[in-house]
C-alpha positions as CSV (number, residue, x, y, z in Angstrom):
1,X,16.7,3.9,19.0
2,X,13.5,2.3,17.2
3,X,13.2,2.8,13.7
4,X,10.5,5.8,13.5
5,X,8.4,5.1,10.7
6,X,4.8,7.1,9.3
7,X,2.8,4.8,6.7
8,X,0.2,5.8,5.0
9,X,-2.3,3.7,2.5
10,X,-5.1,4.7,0.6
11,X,-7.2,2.6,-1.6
12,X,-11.1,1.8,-2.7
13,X,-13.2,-0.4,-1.0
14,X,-13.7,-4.1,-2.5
15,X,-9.7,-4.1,-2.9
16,X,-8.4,-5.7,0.5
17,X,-6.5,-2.4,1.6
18,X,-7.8,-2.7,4.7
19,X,-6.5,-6.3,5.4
20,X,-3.4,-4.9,4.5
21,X,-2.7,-2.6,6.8
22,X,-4.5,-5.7,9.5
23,X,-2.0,-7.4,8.3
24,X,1.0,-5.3,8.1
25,X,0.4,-4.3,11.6
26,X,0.4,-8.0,12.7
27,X,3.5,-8.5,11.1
28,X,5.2,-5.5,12.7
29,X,4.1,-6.4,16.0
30,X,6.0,-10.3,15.7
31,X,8.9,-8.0,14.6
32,X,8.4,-6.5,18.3
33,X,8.1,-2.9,16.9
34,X,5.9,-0.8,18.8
35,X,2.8,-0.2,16.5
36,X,0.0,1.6,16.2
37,X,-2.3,1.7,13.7
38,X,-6.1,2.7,12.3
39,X,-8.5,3.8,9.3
40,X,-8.1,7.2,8.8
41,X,-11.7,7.3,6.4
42,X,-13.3,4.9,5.1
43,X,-16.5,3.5,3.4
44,X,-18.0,0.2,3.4
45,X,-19.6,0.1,0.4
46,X,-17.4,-1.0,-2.4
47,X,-15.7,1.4,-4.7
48,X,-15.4,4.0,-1.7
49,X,-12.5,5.7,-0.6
50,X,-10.2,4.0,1.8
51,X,-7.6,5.1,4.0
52,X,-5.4,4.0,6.7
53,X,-2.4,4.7,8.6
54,X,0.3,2.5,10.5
55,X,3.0,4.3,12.6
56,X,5.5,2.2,14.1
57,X,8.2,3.0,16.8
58,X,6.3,4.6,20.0
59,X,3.6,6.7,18.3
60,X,0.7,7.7,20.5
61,X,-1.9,7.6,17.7
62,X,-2.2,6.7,13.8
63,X,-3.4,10.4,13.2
64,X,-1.7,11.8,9.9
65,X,-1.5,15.2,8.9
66,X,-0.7,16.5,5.5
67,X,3.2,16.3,4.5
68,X,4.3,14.0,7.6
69,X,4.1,10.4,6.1
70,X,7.5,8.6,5.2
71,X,5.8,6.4,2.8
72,X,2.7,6.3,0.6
73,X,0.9,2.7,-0.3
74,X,-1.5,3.8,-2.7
75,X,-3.8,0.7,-4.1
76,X,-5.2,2.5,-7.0
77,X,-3.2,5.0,-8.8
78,X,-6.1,8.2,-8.3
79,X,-6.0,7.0,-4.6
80,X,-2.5,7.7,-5.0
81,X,-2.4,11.1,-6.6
82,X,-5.3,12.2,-4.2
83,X,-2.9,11.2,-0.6
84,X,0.3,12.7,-2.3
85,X,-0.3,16.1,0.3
86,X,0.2,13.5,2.7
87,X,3.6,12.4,1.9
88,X,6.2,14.3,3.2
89,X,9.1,16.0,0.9
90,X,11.5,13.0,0.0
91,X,9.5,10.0,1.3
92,X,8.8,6.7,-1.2
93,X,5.4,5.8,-2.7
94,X,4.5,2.4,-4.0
95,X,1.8,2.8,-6.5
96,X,-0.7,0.5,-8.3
97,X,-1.1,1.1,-12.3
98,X,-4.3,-0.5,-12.6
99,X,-7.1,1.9,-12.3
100,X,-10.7,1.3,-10.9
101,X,-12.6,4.2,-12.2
102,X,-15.2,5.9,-9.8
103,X,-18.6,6.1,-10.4
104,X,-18.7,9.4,-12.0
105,X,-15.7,8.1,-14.7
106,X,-17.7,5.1,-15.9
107,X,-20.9,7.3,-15.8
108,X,-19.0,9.8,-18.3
109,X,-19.0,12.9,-16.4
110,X,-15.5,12.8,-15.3
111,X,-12.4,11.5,-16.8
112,X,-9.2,10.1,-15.0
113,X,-5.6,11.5,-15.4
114,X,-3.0,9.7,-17.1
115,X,-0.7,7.1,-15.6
116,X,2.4,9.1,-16.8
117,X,1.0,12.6,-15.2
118,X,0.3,10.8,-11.9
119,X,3.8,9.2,-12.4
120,X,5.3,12.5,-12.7
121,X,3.0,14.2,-9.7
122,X,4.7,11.2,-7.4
123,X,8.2,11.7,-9.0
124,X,8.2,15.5,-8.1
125,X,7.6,15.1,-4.0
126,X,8.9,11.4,-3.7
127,X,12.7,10.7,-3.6
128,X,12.0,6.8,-4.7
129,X,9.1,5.4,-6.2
130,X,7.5,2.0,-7.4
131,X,4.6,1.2,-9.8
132,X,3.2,-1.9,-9.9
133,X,0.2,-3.6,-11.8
134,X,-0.9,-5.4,-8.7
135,X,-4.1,-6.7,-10.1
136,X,-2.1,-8.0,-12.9
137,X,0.4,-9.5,-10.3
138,X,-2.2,-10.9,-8.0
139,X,-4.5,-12.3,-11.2
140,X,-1.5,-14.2,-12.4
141,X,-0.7,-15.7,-8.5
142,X,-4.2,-16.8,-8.4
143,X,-6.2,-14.1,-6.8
144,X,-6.5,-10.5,-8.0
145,X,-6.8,-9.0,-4.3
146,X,-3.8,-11.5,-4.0
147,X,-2.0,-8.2,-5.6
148,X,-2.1,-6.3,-2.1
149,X,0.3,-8.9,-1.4
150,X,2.6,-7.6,-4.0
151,X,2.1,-4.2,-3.2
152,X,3.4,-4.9,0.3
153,X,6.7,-7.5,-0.6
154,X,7.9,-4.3,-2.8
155,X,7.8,-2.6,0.5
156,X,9.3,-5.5,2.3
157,X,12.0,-5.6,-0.2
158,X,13.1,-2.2,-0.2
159,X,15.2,-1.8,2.8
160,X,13.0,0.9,3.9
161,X,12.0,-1.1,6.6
162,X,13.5,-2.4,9.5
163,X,12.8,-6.1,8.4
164,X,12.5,-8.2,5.3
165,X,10.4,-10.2,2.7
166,X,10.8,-12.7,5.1
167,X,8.6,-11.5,7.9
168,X,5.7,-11.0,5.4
169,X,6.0,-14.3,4.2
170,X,5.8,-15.7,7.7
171,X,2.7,-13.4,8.7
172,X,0.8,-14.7,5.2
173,X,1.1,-18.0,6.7
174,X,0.2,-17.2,10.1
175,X,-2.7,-14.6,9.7
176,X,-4.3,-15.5,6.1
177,X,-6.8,-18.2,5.7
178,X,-4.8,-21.3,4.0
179,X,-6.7,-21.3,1.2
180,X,-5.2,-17.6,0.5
181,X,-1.6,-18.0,1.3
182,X,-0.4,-19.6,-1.6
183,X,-1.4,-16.8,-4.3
184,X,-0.3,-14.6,-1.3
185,X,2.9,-15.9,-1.1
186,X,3.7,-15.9,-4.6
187,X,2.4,-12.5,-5.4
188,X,4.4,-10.9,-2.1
189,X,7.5,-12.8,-3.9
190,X,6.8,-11.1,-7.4
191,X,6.5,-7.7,-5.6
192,X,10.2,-7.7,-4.0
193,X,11.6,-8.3,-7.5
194,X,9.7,-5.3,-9.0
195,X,12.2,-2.4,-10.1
196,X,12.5,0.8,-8.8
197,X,11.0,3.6,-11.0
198,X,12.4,6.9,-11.0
């Protein structure tokens, strides 16, 4: 039976998430998984809210409801404290550590949470969890969006999956423009060394 898989990503706009999950999706598909995928919400305008969901195995529609993804892909770490409802009980999140403060943060009327309190939100409904400084990781391959790339060769790497590092690699190459694919490449490969948190 095919590998039955709910993944959800969230993220702000300006960060890339959504070429992400374009090309996570493509990558599945060469894998010959059944996939569906689709932006849950979204905004255009950078800085937005951005969220997206990829099912694979025979789902009829990327519709999420709270508490039924398998895995969280959160590009910011607030983006990732705000999707937690929709992680299910026991599923894995891969975080970003590097904040992008809203609006309302850098205007002073709001202030974020700490890293370690969002840490220990994840830790309390996932049963394995990675945090990564993808801008950091991204910034030192050559591109600071590269970090998406990072974010997704953790997930690659995990075994969570029902293929490798090596399919992303081969759908950088394939779908990227070349003049992205080598910070791409190196960042995905600096992902699916990074430790597992817990």
């Amino acid at each position: 039976m095919e590998t039955r898989l709910r993944i959800y990503l969230t993220g702000v706009g300006g960060q890339g998430s959504l070429t992400a999950t374009t090309l996570f999706a493509r990558l599945a598909l060469d894998q010959d998984l059944a996939v569906v995928s689709g932006e849950v919400h979204g905004m255009a305008q950078r800085g937005g809210v951005v969220e997206s969901a990829i099912l694979l195995g025979g789902w009829q529609s990327p519709t999420l409801s709270p508490g039924e993804a398998d895995i969280l892909l959160g590009f910011e770490p607030l983006e990732t404290l705000r999707g937690l409802p929709f992680l299910k009980a026991g599923g894995a999140v891969f975080s970003s550590t590097d904040f992008l403060p809203p609006s309302s943060v850098s205007a002073g009327k709001a202030s974020l949470p700490s890293l370690s309190s969002i840490q220990e939100a994840v830790r309390a409904i996932a049963a394995r969890a990675w945090f990564l400084p993808i801008r950091g990781i991204g910034a030192a391959a050559g591109s600071s969006q590269s970090g998406n790339a990072a974010m997704l060769g953790a997930l690659c790497a995990s075994g969570l999956l029902p293929f490798g590092l090596e399919a992303l690699t081969s759908a950088i190459r394939a779908y990227l423009p070349a003049k992205l694919v080598p910070a791409n490449l190196a960042a995905a490969a600096k992902g699916a060394e990074w430790p597992e948190s817990r």
